[in-house]
C-alpha positions in Angstrom: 95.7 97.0 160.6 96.2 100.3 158.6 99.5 100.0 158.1 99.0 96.5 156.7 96.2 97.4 154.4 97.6 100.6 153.0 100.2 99.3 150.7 98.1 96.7 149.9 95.5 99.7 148.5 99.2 101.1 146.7 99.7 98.4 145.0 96.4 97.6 144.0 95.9 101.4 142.7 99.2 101.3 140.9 97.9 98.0 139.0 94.3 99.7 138.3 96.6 102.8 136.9 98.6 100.4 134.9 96.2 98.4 133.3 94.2 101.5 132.3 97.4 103.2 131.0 98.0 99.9 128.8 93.9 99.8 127.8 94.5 103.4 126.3 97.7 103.2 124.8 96.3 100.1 122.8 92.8 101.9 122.3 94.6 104.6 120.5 97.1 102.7 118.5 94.7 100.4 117.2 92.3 103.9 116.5 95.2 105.8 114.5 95.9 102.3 112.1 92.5 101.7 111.7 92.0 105.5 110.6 95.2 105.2 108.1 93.3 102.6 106.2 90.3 104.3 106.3 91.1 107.3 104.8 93.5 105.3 102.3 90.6 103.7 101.1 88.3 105.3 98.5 84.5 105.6 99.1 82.8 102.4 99.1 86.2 100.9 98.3 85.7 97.9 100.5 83.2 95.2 99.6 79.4 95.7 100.0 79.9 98.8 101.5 77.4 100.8 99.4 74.7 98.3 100.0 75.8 98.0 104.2 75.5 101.8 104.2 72.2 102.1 102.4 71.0 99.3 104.3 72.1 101.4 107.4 70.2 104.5 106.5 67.1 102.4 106.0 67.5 101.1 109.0 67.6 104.1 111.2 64.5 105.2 109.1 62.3 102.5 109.3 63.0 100.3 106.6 63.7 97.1 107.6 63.8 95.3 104.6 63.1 97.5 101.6 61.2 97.0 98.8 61.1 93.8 96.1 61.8 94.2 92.2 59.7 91.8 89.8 62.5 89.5 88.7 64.8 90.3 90.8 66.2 88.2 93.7 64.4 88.4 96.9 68.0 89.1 98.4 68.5 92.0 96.4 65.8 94.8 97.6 65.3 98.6 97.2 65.4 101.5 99.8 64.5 105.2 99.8 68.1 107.1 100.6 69.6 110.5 99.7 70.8 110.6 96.0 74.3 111.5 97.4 74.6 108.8 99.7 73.9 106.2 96.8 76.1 108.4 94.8 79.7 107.4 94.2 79.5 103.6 93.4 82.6 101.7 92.8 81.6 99.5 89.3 84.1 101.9 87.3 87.1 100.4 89.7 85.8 97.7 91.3 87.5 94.5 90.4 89.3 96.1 88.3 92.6 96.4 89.7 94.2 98.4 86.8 91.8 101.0 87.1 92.3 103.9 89.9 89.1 105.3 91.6 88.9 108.7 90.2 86.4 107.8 87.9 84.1 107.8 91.2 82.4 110.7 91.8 80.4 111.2 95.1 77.9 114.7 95.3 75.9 115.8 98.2 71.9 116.3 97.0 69.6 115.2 99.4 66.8 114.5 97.1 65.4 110.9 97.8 65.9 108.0 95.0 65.5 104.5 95.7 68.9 102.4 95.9 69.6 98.9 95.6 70.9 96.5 98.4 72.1 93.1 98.5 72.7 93.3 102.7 68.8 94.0 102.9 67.7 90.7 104.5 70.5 90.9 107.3 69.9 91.5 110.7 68.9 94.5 111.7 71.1 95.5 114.9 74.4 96.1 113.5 72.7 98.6 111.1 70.4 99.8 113.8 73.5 101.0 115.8 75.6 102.6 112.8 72.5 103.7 110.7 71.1 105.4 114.3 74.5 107.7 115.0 74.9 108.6 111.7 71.2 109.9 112.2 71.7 111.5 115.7 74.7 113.0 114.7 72.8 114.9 111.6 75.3 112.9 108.9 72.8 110.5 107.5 73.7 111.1 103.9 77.5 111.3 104.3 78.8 107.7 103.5 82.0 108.7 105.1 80.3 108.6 108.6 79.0 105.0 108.4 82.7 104.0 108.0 84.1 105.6 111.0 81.0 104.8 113.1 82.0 100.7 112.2 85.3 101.5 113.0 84.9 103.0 116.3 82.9 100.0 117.0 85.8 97.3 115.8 88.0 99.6 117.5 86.3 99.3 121.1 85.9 95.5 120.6 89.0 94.4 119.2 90.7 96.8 122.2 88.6 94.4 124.7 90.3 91.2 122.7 93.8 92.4 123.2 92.9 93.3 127.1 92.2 90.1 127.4 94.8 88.1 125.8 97.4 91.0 128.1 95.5 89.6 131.1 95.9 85.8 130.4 99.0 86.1 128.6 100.8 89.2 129.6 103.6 90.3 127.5 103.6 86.5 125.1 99.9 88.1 124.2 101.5 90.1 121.4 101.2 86.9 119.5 97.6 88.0 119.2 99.0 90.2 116.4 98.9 87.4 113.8 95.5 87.8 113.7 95.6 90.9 112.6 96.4 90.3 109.4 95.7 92.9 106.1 92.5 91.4 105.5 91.4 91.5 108.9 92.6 95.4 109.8 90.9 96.0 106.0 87.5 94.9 106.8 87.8 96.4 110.7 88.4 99.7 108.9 85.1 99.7 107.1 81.6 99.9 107.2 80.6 95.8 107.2 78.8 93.9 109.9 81.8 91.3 109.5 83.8 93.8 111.7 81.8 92.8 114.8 82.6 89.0 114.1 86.1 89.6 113.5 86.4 91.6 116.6 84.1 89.4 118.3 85.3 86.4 117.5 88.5 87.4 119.3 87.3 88.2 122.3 85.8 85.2 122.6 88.6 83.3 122.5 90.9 85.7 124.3 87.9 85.6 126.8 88.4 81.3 126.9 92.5 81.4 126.7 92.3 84.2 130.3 89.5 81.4 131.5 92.5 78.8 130.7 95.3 80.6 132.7 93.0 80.9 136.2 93.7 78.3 139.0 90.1 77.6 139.5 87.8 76.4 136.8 85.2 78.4 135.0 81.6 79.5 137.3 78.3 79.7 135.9 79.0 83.3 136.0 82.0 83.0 133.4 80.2 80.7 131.3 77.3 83.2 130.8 79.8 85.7 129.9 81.2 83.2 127.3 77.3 82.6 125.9 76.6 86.6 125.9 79.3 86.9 123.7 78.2 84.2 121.7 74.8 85.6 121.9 76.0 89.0 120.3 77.8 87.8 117.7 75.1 85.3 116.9 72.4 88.3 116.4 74.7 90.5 114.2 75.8 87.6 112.5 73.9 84.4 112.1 77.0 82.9 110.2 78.9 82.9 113.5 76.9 80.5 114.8 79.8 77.9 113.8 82.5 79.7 114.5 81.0 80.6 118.1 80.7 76.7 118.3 84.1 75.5 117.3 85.3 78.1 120.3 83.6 76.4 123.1 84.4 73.0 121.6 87.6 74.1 121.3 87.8 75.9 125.4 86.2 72.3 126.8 88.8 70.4 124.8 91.7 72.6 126.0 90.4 72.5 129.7 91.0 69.3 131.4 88.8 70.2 134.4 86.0 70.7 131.9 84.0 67.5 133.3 84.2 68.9 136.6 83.0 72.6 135.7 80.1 70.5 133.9 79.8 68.4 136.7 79.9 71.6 139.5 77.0 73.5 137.2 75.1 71.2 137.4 71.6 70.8 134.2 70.4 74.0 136.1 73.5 76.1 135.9 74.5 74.8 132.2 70.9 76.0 130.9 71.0 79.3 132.8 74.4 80.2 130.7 73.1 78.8 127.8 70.1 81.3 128.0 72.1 84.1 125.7 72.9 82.2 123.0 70.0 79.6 122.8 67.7 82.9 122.7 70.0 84.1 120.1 69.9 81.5 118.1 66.0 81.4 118.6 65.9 84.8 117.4 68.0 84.6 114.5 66.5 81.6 113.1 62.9 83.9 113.4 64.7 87.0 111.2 65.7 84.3 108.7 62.1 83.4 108.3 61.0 86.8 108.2 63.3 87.9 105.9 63.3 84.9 103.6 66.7 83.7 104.4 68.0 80.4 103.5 71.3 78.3 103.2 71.6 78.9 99.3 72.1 82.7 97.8 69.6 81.6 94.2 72.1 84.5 92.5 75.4 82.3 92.4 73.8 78.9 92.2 75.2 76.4 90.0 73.3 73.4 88.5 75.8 70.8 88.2 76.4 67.6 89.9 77.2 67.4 93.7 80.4 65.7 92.9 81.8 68.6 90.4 80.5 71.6 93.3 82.1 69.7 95.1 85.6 69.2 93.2 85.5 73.0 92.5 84.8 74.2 96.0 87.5 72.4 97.9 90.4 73.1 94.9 89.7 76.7 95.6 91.4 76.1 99.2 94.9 77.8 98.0 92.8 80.7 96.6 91.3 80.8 100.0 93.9 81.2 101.9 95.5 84.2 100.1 92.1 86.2 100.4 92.3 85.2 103.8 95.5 87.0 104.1 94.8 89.9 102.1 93.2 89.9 98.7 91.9 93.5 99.4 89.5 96.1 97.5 87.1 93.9 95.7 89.3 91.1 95.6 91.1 92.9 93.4 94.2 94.1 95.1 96.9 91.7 95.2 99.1 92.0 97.8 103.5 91.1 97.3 104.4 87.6 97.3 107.2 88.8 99.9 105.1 89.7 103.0 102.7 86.9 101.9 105.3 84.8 102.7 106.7 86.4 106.2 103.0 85.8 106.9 103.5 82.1 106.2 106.7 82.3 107.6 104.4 83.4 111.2 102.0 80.6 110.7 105.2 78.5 110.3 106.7 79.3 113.3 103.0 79.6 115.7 102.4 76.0 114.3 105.6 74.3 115.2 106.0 76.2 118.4 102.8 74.1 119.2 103.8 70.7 117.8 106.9 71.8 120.2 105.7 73.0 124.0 101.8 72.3 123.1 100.2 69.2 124.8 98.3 66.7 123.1 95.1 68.8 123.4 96.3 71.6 122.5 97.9 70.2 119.0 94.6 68.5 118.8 92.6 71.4 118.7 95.0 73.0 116.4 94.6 70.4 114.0 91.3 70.5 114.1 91.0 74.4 112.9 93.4 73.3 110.2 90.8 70.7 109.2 88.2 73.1 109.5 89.9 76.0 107.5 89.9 73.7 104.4 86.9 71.3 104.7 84.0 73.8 106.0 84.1 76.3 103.1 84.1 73.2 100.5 81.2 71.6 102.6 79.2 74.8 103.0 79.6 75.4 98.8 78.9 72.0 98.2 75.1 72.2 99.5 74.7 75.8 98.9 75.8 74.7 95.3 77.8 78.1 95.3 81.3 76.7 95.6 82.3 80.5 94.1 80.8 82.8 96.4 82.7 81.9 99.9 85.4 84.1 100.6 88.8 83.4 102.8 88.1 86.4 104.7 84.9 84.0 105.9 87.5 81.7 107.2 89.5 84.5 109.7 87.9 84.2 112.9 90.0 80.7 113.4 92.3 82.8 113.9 91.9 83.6 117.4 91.9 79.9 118.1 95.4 79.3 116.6 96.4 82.0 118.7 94.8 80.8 121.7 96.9 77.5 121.1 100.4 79.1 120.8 99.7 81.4 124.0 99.0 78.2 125.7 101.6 76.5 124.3 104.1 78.9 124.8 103.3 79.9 128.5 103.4 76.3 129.8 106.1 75.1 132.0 108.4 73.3 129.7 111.9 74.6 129.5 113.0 76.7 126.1 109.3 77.8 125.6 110.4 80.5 123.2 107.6 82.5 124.7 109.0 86.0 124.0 111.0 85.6 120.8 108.0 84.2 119.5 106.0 87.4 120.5 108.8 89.6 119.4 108.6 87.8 115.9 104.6 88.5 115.6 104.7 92.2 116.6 107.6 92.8 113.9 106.1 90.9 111.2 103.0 92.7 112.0 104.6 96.5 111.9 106.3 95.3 108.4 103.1 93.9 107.1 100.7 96.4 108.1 102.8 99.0 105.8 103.6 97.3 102.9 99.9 96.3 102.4 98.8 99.7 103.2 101.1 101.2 100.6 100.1 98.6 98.1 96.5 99.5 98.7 97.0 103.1 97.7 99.1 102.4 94.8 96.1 100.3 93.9 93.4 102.9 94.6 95.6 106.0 92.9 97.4 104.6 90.3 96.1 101.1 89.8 97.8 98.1 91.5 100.7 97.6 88.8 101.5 101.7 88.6 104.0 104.3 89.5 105.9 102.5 93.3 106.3 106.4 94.2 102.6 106.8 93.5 102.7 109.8 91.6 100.1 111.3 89.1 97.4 109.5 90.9 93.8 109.5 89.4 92.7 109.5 92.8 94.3 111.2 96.1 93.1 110.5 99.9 91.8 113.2 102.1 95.6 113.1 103.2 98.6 112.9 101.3 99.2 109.3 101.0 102.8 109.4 102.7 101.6 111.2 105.7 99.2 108.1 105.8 101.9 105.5 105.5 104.0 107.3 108.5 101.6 108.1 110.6 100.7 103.8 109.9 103.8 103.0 110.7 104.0 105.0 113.8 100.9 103.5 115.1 101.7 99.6 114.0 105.5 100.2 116.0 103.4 101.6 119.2 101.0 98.7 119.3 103.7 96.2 119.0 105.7 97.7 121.7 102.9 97.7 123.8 102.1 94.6 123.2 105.5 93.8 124.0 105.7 95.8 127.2 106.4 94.4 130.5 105.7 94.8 133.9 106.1 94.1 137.0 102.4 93.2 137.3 102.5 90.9 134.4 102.6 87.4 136.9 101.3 85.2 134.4 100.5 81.8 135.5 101.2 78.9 133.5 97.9 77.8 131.3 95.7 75.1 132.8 95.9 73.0 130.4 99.1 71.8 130.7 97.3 69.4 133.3 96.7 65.7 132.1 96.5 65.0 128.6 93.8 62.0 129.2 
């Protein structure tokens, strides 16, 4: 009996040792990239950031929603902050991408002033959490330590994503790295709620494509893990209520023993895992009221016919889907047409390889999210009559869901799956992206986005020299990739469930 069980404790402690060697090795990669940009981005260089950080420091000192102006928009409210903290603002660079962002000039007086915030009426827990440690940690009026307080949290989270894809997926999940595109890693390196949907929204489906690749349907006990996520993201971010939505559609239509995991749960064991998310929902639809919240934002509303919002709103698609990839700073920082295009190029080959090796559900889904990426920003404008305030970053947590579809694809059982040249092809294109948009980024913020390539006589400099930045980016893009790319022995992947019946 001993000598039966103790390899068996060998090999199980070996895995454990593996898998928390692997866990680390991302955790720190993705730690050192996200810090790169962070530091090569200038104070409240990122969008909203001022009014996410004074919003923060409200938070964590009892402001929940600040103070109304007479004639101002309800949205827009006022909070009692540290004149340095609200010191610094970015209006003398900010959409304008000629101009670098020396003329921004932070101090450190702790006298109190009230600041303006448009992020005054969001929830409050996101805020709660980064507004608190900045508090408990005695930097409550540095604006720097909001930023690395969000990115420590996009950190841990997105870490969890790619732990999950590995164990679905194992090597093939390096595909994963499409979704981490310059707008994605831009916004994960700041101080914006959004990072907890980005990072969220990825576990989620990382969490559904590792449900997909088990022999045995999901348990109640999986699908309330699946709702708590949903839950979380939810209460941070009542705008991922859709996106949450399109991920379990988009789980029971891959899953082809969905009717039976219905059917097995049971009305009792489906309403016990809804119980996250339905409260959620409940919860955020009672903030909303609270704090005034409706569909339309009155400062960008536009009296014109339905039919014209409408016309405007969906021609903007193209638009959308280079912010999506990276329009950074204040939409301001074009990014070169050349690793736009390898970015396409990605899409390109992720797409096909599903019309290829996918099944029909899986091409299904994925031309649903196409569908989705163009028709839900024009529909949402179109009522909000605000067809110019959606963003393509708004659009990135589909993301995970194209991803999820090549990973399945890919992994199935039909011969010339190109499985790991298609990974291969992700984590490169990722390393080469990643630098190029960081560099471009700091030419932007030091010498304005058409100056000097080399980057010299810069108005503004980094807390490091920008070079040191851009190697130690590169180094920590190349060691996520390869690990990404690693193998195992332990990586016994089994071919996704839904290459079961297509009817």
């Amino acid at each position: 009996m001993t000598s039966m069980r103790q390899p068996r404790r060998g090999v199980s402690s070996s895995l454990a040792s593996s898998r928390t060697r692997w866990s680390l090795t991302t955790f720190f990669s993705l730690l050192v990239l996200l810090l790169t940009w962070a530091f090569a981005t200038p104070r409240y260089g990122a969008p909203d950031e001022l009014s996410h950080t004074i919003k923060a420091y409200g938070t964590a000192h009892g402001q929940l929603l600040g103070s109304t102006t007479p004639g101002q928009s309800t949205l827009i409210r006022m909070f009692e902050v540290p004149k340095g903290l609200a010191s610094g603002e970015p209006w003398c660079f900010a959409s304008l991408p000629e101009a670098n962002a020396g003329c921004s000039v932070a101090i450190r007086d702790t006298t109190m002033v009230a600041a303006e915030s448009s992020a005054a009426t969001y929830p409050v827990p996101f805020y709660a959490v980064v507004g608190t440690a900045a508090r408990l940690f005695g930097e409550s009026d540095y604006a720097p330590a909001y930023r690395l307080i969000s990115l420590l949290i996009s950190c841990v989270v997105l870490t969890f994503a790619l732990v999950l894809f590995r164990a679905g997926f194992g090597a093939s999940s390096a595909i994963a790295l499409l979704a981490l595109n310059p707008m994605t890693v831009f916004i994960l390196a700041s101080m914006n709620p959004a990072v907890v949907e980005l990072a969220g929204m990825l576990v989620l489906w990382a969490f559904f494509g590792y449900l997909l690749t088990r022999d045995a349907p999901a348990g109640r006990n999986d699908l309330l893990i699946a709702s708590s996520i949903g839950a979380a993201l939810v209460l941070v971010r009542p705008v991922s209520l859709p996106w949450v939505a399109i991920a379990f559609a988009g789980y029971f239509l891959l899953e082809w023993r969905s009717l039976s995991v219905l059917r097995g749960q049971g009305l009792r064991g489906i309403a016990i895992a809804a119980v996250p998310l339905g409260s959620a929902i409940v919860l955020s639809s009672i903030w909303s009221r609270f704090a005034g919240v409706g569909l339309t934002d009155d400062k960008f509303v536009i009296d014109a016919p339905i039919i014209d919002i409408g016309r405007v709103a969906l021609g903007r698609s193209a638009l959308l889907l280079r912010q999506g990839f990276g329009n950074l700073g204040w939409l301001d920082t074009q990014l070169p047409s050349g690793i736009y295009g390898l970015w396409i190029a990605m899409l390109v080959c992720v797409a096909s390889a599903v019309l290829f090796f996918g099944d029909r559900r899986t091409k299904l889904l994925m031309l649903g999210l196409a569908v989705v990426w163009i028709a839900y920003p024009a529909v949402y404008a179109t009522l909000a009559r605000t067809p110019a305030v959606w963003q393509g970053r708004y659009n990135l947590p589909l993301l995970g869901g194209l991803v999820v579809c090549a990973l399945i694809a890919v992994t199935s059982d039909q011969p010339g799956a190109p499985a790991r040249q298609l990974a291969r092809l992700c984590a490169g294109a990722f390393v080469v992206i990643d630098v190029v948009a960081l560099h471009q980024s700091l030419r932007r913020f030091m010498v304005g986005a058409s100056g000097d390539i080399l980057l010299r006589n810069p108005g503004w400099r980094p807390r490091f020299d920008p070079w040191f930045l851009l190697v130690v980016n590169l180094a920590a893009a190349i060691a996520l990739a390869m690990t990404m790319l690693s193998s195992r022995d332990t990586d016994n992947v089994p071919a996704a469930a839904p290459v079961g019946p297509d009817s």
